[in-house]
N, C-alpha and C positions, 0 to 999 in steps of 0.2 A: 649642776652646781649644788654645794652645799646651802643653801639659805644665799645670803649677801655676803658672807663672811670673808669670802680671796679664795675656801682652800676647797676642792671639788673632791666629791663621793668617792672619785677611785685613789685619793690620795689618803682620805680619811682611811678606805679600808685597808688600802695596803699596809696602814700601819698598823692596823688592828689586827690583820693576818701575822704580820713578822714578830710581834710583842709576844707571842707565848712559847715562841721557840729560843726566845732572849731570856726571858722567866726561866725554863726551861735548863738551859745554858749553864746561867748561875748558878741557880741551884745546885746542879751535877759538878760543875768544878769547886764552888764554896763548899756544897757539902761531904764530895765525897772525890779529896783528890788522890787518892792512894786507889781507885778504880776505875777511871779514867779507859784505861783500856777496853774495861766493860761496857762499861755503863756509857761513855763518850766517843767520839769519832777514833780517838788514839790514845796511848800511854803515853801521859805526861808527867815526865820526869826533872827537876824537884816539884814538888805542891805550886811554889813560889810563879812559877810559870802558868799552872792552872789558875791561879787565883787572877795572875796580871789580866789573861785575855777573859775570864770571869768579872773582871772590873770595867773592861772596855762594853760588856753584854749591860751592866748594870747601869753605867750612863746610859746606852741604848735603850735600856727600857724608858727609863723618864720619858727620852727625846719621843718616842714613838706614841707616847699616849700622849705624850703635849700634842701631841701634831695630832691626834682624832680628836682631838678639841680645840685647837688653836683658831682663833678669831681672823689673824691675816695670815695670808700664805708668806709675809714677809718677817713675822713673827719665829718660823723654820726652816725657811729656805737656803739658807749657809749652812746646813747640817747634812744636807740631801749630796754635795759634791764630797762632804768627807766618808760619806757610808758608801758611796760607789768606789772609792778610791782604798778603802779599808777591804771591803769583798772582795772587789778586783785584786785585791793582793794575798787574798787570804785563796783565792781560787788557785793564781798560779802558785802558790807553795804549795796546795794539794797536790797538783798535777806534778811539781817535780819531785812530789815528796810522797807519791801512790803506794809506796811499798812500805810505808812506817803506818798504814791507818788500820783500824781494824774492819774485817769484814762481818761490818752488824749492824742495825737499822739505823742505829747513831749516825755513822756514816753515809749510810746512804740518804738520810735529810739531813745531812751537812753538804752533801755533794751536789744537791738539787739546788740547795738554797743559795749555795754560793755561786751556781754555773747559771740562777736567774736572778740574782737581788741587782749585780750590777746594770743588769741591761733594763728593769724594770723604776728602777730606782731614777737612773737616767733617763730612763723617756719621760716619769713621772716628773722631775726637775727642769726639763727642758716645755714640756709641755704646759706648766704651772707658769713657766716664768716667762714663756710667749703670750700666755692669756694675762697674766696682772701686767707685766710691760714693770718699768722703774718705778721708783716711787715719787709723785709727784713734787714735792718738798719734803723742807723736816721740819715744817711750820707746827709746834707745838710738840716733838721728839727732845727727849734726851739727849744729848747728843757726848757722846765720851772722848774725851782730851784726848790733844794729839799725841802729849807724854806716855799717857798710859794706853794710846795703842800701840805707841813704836816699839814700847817694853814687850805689850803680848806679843806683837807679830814678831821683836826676835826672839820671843820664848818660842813660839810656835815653830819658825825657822829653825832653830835648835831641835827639836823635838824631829821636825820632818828629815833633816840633814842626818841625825841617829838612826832616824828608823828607817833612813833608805839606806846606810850604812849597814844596818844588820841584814836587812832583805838583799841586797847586794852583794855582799862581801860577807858572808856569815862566818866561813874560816878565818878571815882576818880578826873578825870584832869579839868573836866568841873567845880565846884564851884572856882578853883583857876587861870583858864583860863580869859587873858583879853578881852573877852565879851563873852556874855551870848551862850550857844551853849544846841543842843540840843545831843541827844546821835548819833543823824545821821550827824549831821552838825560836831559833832565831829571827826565823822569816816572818813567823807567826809577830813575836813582842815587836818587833818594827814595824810591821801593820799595824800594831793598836797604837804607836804613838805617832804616826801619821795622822792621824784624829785630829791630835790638836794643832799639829801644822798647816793645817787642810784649813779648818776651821777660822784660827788665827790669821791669816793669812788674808782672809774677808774682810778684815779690820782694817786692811789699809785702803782701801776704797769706801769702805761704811763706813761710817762714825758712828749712827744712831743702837741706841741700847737696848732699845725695843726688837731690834732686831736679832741678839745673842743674849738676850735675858736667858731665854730657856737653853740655848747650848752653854751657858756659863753655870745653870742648876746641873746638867747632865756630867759637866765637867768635874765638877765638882764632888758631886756623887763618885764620879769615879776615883778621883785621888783621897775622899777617903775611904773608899775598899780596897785601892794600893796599899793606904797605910794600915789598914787593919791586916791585910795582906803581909805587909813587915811585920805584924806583931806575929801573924800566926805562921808563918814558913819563913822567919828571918834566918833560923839556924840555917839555911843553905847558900846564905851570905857570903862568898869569899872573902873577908874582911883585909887579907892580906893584899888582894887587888883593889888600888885607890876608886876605882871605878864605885865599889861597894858602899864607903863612905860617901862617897858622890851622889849617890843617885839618893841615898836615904835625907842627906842634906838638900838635896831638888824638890823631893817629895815634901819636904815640911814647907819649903821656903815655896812654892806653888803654892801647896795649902793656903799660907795665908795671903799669899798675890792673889789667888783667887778669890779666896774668902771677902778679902779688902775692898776690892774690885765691885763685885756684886753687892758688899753691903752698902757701898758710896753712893753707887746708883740707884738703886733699888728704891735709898730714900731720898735723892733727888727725881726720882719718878713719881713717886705718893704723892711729893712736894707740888709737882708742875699737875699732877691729875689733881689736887686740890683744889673745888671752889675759888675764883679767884686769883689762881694762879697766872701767870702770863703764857699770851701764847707762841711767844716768841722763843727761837731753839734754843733750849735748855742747857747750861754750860758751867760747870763745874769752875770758883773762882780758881 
């Protein structure tokens, strides 16, 4: 065990091992998307595409240092079934997709990383959540409207339903996709927006906010390096396809669902950890 805290040594470190290969990540796709081939597992073509799964790495980072420091393991635990479910898909798009990577060390700790996160990820998840057991009450939690989960969970649902659409069906999605995608880059950007369907999805049995505090910081990191994203590789926009319009309108209107979201709580959180606060579950008039 870590101290008393919920979250035990080999979960801390796991995550302290995967964070620099996340750092890493970003970096080479934010910084340098026109080498990709080089420098990264494969040539990705437009930018707009390196930067997406570049934005999925960037919320990962948060999520992975919250969690070597997180006080309960129920504090991260909703975030451990979307990164097994994100690797796992990002493994078999490799494996169908062997002939488009390049043969260079990039690759080959991409190939390691992805052929061990899911299965380690997962016993870490299962074996966390056999030793803490449920939570015993929400006697003194936050606890988030039913309104504003049924919104996330059908954004989330929306998001998972796209992204298994592209990883499924990539010939179908790709001509009506707002930019150009290949059947891999396809597989790939469906994989990152299972994230948030994964995620979301835990909302409908949670309620409590202490519980997606930090995946709703990591989410949030991430759409806005989407949107920075659109500023800096927008030109590969197909604007002619509605989709293009769409998706840049998602992106703003998340933004501040998200944004809204996290600041409601955040100060209804301060609120009820203040001196004197009640300790009865906390609830939004």
């Amino acid at each position: 065990m870590s101290g008393d805290d919920g979250v035990t040594r080999a979960t801390r470190w796991t995550a302290v091992a995967i964070t620099p290969f996340l750092v890493i990540a970003a970096v080479l796709l934010f910084g340098f998307p026109d080498r990709t081939g080089e420098l990264f597992a494969w040539a990705i073509a437009p930018p707009l595409s390196a930067y997406l799964l570049a934005s999925a790495y960037a919320g990962g980072v948060w999520f992975f240092v919250s969690t070597t420091r997180a006080r309960r393991w129920d504090d991260v635990k909703h975030g451990f079934p979307a990164v097994v479910v994100f690797a796992f898909l990002l493994l078999v798009a490799t494996l169908l997709h062997l002939d488009r990577f390049s043969q260079n060390l990039s690759f080959a700790v991409w190939m390691t990383l992805y052929a061990t996160t899911p299965v380690v990820v997962a016993a870490l998840w299962l074996r966390e959540s056999r030793r803490a057991g449920p939570p015993a009450s929400t006697e003194g939690e936050v606890l988030v409207s039913r309104p504003v989960r049924t919104i996330l969970v059908l954004v989330g649902g929306a998001a998972a339903v796209t992204g298994l659409a592209l990883f499924l069906f990539p010939d179908a999605v790709i001509p009506v996709w707002a930019w150009e995608l290949t059947p891999l880059t396809a597989r790939v950007t469906g994989a990152v927006l299972t994230l948030t369907g994964v995620v979301n999805g835990a909302l409908a049995r949670d309620a409590r906010w202490g519980a997606f505090r930090v995946l709703f910081q990591a989410q949030l990191i991430s759409l806005i390096a989407i949107a920075i994203s659109l500023v800096l590789g927008g030109g590969a926009l197909a604007w002619e396809r509605p989709a293009a319009a769409g998706f840049v309108a998602l992106v703003g209107v998340a933004l501040v669902l998200y944004g809204s979201v996290a600041w409601r709580y955040e100060r209804l959180r301060r609120r009820a950890r203040h001196p004197g606060a009640s300790a009865a579950p906390t609830r939004p008039a």
